[in-house]
C-alpha positions as CSV (number, residue, x, y, z in Angstrom):
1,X,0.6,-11.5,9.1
2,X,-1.2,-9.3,12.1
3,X,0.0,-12.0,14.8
4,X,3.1,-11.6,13.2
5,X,3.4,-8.0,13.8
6,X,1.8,-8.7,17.3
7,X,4.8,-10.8,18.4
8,X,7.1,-8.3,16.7
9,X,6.0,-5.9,18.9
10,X,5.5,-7.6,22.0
11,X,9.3,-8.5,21.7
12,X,10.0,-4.8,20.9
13,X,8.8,-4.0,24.5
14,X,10.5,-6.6,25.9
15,X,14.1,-5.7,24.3
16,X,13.6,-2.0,25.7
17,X,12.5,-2.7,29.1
18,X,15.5,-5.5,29.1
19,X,18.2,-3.1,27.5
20,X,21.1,-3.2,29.7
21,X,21.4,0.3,29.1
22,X,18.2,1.6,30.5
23,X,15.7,2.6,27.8
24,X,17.6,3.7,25.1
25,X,15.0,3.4,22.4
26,X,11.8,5.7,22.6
27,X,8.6,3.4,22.8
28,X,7.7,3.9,20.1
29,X,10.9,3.0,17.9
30,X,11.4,-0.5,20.1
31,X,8.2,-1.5,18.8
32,X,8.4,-0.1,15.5
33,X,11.8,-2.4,15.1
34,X,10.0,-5.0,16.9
35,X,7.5,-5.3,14.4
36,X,9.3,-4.8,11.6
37,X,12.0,-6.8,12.4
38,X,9.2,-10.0,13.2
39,X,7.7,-9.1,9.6
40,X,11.3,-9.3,8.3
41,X,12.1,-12.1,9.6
42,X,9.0,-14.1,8.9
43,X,9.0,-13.5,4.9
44,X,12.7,-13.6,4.4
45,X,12.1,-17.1,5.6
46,X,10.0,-17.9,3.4
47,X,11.7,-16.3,0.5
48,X,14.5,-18.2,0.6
49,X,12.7,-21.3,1.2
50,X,13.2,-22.0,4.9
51,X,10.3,-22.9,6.3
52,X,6.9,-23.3,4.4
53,X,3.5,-21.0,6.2
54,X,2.2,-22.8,9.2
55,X,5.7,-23.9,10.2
56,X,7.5,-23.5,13.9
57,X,10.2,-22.1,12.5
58,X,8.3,-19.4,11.2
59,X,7.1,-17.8,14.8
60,X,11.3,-18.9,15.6
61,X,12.7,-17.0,12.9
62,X,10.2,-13.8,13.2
63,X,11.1,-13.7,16.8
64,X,14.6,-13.8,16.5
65,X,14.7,-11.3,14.2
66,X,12.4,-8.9,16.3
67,X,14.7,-9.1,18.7
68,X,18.0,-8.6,17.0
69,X,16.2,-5.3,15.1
70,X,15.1,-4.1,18.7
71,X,18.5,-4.7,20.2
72,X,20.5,-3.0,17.1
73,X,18.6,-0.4,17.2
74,X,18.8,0.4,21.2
75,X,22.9,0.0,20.4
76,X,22.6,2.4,17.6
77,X,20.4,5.1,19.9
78,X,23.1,4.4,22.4
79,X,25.8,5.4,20.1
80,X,24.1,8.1,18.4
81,X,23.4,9.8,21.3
82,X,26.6,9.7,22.7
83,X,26.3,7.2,26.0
């Protein structure tokens, strides 16, 4: 579950220093998302039967999901504040 997070965030960084927009989302919320989003991902996976623990498409999934959090939310800052 902490590597989990880990990865969650590391992608969170990743998504703001990418954002075409500049960096929309604070820091601290692209890592937030990026986390949360990689936690997300990883158990609604195995909720629904997926993927089983120790699985690639467990680190695929969590991932993915991190990084469509992260960029949602740097589209939503972008709205919100009016760019």
């Amino acid at each position: 579950m902490l590597g989990t997070f880990v990865v969650g965030l590391a992608v969170g960084a990743a998504s703001r220093a990418l954002h075409p927009a500049g960096r929309v989302p604070s820091l601290a919320m692209a890592l937030l998302l990026g986390g949360v989003g990689a936690l997300g991902g990883f158990y609604l996976g195995r909720a629904f039967g997926v993927f089983t623990d120790g699985k690639m498409m467990g680190w695929v999934a969590s991932i993915l999901c991190a990084a469509l959090l992260a960029g949602v939310g740097g589209i939503v800052g972008r709205v919100r504040a009016g760019r």
